[in-house]
PADREN-17223 format. One line per 4 residues: number of its first residue (from 1); their letters; for each residue x, y negated, z of N, C-alpha, C. Coordinates in steps of 0.001 Angstrom, whole numbers, plus 524288, in hexadecimal, padded with zeros to 5 digits. Layout:
// PADREN-17223
NUM = A = X/Y/Z/X/Y/Z/X/Y/Z ~ ...;
//
This chain:
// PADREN-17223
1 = XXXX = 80330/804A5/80000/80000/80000/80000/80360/7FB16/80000 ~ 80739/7FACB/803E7/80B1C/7F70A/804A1/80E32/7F6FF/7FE2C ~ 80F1C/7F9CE/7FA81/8128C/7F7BE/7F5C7/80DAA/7F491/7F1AA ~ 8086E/7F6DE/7F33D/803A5/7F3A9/7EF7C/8036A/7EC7A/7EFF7;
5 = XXXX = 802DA/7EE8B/7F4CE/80325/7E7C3/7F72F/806B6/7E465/7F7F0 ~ 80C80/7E58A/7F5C9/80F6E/7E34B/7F42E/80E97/7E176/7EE18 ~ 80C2F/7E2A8/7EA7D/80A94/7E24D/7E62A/80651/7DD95/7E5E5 ~ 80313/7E10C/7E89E/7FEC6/7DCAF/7E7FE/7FB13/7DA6B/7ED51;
9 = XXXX = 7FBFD/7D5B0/7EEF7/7FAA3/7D465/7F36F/7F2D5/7D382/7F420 ~ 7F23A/7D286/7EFAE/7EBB8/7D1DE/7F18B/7E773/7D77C/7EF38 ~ 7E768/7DA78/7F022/7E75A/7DF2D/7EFC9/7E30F/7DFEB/7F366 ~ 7DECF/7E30E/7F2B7/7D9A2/7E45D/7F549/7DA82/7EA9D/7F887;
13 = XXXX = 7D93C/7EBC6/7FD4E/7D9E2/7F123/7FF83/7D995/7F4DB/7FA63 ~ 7D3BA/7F3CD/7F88B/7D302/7F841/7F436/7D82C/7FAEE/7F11F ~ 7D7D4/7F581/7EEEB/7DBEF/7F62D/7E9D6/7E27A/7F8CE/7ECE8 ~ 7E357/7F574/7F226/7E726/7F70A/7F354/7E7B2/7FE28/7F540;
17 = XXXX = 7E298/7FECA/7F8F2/7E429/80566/7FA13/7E2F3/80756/7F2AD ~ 7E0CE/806A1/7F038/7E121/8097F/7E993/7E63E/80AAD/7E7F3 ~ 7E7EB/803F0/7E873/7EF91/80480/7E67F/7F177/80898/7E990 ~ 7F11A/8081C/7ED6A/7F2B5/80BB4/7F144/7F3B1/81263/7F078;
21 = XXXX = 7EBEB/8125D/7EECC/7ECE8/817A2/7EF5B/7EE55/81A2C/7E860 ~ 7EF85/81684/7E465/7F0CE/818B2/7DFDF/7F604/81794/7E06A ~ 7F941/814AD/7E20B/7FF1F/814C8/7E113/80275/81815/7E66E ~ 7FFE9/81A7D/7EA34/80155/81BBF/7EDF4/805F0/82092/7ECAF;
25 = XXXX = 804A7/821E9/7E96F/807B0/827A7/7E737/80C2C/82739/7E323 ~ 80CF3/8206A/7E1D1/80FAE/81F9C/7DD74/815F1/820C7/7DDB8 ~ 818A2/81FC4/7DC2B/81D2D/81FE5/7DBA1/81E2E/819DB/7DC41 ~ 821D1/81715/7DBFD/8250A/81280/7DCA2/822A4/80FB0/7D8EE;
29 = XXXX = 82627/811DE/7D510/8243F/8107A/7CF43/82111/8111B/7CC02 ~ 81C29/813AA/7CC0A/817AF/812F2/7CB15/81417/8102D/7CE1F ~ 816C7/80E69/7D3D3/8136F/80AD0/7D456/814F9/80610/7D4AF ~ 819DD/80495/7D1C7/81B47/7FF3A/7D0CF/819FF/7FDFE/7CB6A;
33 = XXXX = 81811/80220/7C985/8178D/80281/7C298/80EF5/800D5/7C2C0 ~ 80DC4/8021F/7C805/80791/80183/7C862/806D7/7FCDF/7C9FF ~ 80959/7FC32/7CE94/80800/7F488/7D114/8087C/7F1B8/7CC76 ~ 80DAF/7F364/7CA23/810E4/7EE4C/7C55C/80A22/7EE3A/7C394;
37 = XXXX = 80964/7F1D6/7C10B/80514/7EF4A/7BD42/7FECA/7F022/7BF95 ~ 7FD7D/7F1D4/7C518/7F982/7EECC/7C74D/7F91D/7EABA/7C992 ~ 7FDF2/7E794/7CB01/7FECF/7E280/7CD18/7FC7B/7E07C/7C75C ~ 80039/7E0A4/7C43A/7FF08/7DCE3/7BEB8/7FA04/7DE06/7BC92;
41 = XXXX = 7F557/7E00C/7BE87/7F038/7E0D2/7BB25/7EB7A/7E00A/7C0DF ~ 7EDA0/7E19C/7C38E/7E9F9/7DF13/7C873/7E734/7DAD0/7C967 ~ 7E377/7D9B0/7CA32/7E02A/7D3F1/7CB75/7E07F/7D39E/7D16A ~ 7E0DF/7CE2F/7D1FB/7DF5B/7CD3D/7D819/7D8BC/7CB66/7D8D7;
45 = XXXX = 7D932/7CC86/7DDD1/7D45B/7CB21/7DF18/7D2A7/7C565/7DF95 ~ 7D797/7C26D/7DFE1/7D7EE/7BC67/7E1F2/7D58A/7B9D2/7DB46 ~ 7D98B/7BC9D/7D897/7D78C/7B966/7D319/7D0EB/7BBDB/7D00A ~ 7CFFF/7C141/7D20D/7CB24/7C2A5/7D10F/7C74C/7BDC2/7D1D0;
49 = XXXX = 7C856/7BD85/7D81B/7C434/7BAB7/7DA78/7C48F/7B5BF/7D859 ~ 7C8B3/7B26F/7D4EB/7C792/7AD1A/7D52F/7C59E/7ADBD/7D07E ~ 7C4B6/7B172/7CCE4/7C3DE/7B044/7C6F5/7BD11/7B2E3/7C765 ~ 7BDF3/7B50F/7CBCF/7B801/7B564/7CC4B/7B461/7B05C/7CE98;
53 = XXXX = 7B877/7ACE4/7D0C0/7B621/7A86B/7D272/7B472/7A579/7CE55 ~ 7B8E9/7A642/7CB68/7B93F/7A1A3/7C50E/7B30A/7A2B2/7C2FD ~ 7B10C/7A748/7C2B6/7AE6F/7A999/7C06A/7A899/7A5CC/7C1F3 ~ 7A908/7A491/7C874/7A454/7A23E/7C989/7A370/79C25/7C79D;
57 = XXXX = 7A929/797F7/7C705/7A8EE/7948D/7C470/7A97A/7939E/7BEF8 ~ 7ABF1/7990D/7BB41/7AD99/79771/7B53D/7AC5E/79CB5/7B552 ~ 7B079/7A009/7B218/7B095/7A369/7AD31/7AF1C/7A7F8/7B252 ~ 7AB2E/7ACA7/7B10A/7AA25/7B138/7B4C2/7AB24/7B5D2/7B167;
61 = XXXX = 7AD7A/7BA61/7B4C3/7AF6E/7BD39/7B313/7B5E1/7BEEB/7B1DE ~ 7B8E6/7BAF2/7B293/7BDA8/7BAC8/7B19A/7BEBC/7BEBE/7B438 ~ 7BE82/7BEA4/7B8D8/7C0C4/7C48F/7BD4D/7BF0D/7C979/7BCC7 ~ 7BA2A/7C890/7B94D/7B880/7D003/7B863/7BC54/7D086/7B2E3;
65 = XXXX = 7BE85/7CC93/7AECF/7C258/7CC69/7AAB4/7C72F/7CEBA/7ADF1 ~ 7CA50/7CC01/7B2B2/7CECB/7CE6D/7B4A5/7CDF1/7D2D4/7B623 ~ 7C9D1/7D4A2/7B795/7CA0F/7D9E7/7BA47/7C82C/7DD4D/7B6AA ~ 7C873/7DCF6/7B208/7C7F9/7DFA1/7ACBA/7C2E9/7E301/7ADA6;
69 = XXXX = 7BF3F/7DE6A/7AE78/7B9B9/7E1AD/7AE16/7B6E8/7DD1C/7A8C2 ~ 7B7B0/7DDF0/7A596/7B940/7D8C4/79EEA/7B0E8/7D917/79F18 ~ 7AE24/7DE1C/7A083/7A8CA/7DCE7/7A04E/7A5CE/7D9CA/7A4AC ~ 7A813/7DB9A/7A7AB/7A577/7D86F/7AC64/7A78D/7D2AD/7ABE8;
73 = XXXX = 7AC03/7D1E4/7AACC/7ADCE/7CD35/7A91C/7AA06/7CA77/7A567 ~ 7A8E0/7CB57/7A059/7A669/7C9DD/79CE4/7A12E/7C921/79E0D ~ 7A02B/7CB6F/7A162/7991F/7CB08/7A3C4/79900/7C727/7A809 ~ 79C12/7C5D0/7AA47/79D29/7C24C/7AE1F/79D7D/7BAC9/7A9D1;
77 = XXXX = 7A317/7BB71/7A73C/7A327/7B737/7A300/79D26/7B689/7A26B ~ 79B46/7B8E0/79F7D/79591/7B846/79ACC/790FC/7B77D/79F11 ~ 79109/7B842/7A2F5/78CEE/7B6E3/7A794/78DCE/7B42C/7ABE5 ~ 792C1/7B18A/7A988/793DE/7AEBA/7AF79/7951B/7B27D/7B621;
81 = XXXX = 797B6/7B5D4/7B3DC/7968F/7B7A0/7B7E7/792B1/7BC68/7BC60 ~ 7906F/7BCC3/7B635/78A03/7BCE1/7B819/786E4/7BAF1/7BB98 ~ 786B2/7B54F/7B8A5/7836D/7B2C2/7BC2A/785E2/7B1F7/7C27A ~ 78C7A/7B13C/7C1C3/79086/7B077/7C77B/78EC2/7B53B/7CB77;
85 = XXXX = 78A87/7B7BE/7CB91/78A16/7BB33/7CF95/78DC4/7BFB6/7CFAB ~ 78F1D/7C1B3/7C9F7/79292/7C5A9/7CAD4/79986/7C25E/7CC4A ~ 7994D/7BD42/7CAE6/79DDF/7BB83/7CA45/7A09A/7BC59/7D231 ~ 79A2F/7BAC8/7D40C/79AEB/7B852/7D987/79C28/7BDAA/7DE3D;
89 = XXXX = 79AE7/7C265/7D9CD/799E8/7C6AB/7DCAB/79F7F/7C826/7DD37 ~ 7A29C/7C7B1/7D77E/7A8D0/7C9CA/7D662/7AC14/7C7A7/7D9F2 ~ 7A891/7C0D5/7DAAB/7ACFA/7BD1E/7DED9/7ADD7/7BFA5/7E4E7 ~ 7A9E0/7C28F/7E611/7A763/7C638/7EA89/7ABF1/7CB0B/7EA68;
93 = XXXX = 7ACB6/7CE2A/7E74D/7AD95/7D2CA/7E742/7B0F0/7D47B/7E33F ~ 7B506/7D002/7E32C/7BB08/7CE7C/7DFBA/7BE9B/7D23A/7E01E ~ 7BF7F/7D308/7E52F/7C2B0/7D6F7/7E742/7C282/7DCFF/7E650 ~ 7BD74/7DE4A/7E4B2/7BA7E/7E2AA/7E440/7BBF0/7E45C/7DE59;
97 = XXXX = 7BA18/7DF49/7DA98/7BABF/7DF48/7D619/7C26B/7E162/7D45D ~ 7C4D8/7DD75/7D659/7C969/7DCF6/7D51C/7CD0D/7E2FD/7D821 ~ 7CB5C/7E416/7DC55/7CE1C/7E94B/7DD33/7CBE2/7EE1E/7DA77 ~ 7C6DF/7EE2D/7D76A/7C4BA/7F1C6/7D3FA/7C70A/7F220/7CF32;
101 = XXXX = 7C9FA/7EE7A/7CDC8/7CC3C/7ECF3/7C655/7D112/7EEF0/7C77A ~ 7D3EB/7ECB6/7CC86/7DBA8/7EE1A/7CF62/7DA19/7F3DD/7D023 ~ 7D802/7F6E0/7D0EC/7D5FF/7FCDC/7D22B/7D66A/7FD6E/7CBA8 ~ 7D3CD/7FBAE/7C868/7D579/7FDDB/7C39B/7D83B/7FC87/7C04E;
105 = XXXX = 7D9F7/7F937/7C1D9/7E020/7F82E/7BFCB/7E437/7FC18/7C103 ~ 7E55A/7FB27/7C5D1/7E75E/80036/7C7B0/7E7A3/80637/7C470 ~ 7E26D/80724/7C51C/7E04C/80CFC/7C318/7E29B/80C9A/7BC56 ~ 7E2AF/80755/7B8E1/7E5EB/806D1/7B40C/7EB1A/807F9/7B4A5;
109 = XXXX = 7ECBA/80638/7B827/7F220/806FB/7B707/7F3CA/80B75/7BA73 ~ 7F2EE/80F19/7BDCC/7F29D/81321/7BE69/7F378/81716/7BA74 ~ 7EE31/8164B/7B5C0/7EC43/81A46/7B211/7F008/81756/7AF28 ~ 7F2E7/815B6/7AE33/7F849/8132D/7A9FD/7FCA3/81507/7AB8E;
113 = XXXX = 7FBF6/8169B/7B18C/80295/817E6/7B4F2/80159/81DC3/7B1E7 ~ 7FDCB/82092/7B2E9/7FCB3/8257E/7B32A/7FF14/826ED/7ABD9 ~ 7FCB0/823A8/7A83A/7FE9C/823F5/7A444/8043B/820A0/7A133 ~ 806A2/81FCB/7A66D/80C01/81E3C/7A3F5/80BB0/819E5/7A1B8;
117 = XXXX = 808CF/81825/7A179/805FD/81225/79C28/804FB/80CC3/79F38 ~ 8090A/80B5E/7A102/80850/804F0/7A309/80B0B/80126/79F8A ~ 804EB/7FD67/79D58/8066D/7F9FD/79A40/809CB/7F5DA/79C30 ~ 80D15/7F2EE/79A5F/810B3/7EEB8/79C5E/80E96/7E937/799A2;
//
């Protein structure tokens, strides 16, 4: 747990016992070869939440775009939001959102370690 959180300091229990329990078995170097590139594809929760804020004064949806959900994104844009209620709900339950997308991020580059295939 202690080498995760040297990596990355704002990090949710969830996400952290997950890291935990998928790199626990690694070798050195496969798991300096996994942080390298879940640090670099990871979202925080800090910037989730402000672009979900943006969302209630300007453009909505931007944060379901980072967290590569591109439909929910697009339904958000084209409705405002839907009508800000879903916008106000995401502002609610950011954290939730954003350690659900880092869980599959993860699980990508996992299934990339497994096949030898990490893009640079």
């Amino acid at each position: 747990m202690n080498r995760i959180l040297q990596y990355i300091s704002d990090i949710d229990p969830i996400e952290l016992n997950y890291l935990d329990q998928v790199t626990n078995n690694m070798t050195e170097q496969d798991f300096n070869q996994f942080i390298t590139h879940y640090v670099g594809r990871r979202q925080s929760p800090t910037i989730v939440l402000l672009l979900c804020l943006i969302g209630l004064f300007g453009v909505s949806g931007i944060h379901r775009f980072i967290l590569g959900q591109i439909g929910m994104g697009l339904l958000y844009f084209f409705t405002a939001g839907l009508c800000f209620v879903g916008t106000i709900i995401d502002a609610v339950s950011y954290k939730r959102l954003t350690t659900e997308a880092n869980i599959k991020v993860a699980n990508e580059i996992l299934m990339m370690m497994e096949g030898e295939f990490i893009p640079y």
